[in-house]
C-alpha positions in Angstrom: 61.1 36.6 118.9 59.1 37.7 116.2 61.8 38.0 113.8 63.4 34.8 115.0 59.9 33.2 113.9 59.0 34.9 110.6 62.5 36.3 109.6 63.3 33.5 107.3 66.5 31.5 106.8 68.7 34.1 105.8 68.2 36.1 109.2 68.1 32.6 111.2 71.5 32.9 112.7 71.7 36.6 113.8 67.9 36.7 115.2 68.6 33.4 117.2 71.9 34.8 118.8 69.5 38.5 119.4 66.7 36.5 120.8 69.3 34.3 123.5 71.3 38.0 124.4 67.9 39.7 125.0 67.0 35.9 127.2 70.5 36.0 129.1 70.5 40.0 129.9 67.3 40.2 131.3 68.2 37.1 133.4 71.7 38.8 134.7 69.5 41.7 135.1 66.7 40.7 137.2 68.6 37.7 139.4 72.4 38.4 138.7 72.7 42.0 139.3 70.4 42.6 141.9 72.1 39.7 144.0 75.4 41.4 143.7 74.0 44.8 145.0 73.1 43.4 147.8 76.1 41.3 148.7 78.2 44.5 148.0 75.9 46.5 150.6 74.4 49.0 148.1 72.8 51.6 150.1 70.6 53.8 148.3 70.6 56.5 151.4 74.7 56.5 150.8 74.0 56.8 146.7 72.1 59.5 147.5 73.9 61.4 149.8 77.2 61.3 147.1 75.0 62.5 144.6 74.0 65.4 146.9 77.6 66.4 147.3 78.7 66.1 143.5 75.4 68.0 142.8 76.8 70.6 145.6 80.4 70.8 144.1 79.1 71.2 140.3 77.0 74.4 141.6 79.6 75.9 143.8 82.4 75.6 140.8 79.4 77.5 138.5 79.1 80.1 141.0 83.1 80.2 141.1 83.2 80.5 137.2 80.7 83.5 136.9 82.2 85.3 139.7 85.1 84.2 137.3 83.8 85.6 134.2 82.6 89.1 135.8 85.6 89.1 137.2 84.9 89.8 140.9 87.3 87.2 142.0 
């Protein structure tokens, strides 16, 4: 906002359109995107629980590609 104010003419056109894309993101942020979580059923338990098992995965291909490595597979 500040440089929309005191930015002069020259920077007129690119701060306005900077100061209404920082307006209309945080709208669609705070109203827009949480509404759509909910309608879609977001469940943070379930986000969780998938990000357990990727976590799991990622450590159990480490441990696959050291074994790997020292060749003891």
């Amino acid at each position: 906002a500040t440089l929309l104010f005191f930015g002069g003419e020259i920077i007129y056109g690119f701060s306005f359109t900077l100061f209404i894309g920082i307006i209309v993101g945080t709208y669609s942020s705070i109203f827009i995107a949480a509404t759509l979580l909910v309608q879609l059923k977001f469940s943070v338990a379930d986000f969780r629980a998938k990000e357990a098992e990727k976590l799991k995965s990622k450590k159990e291909k480490e441990k696959l590609r050291a074994m790997y490595e020292q060749g003891t597979v």
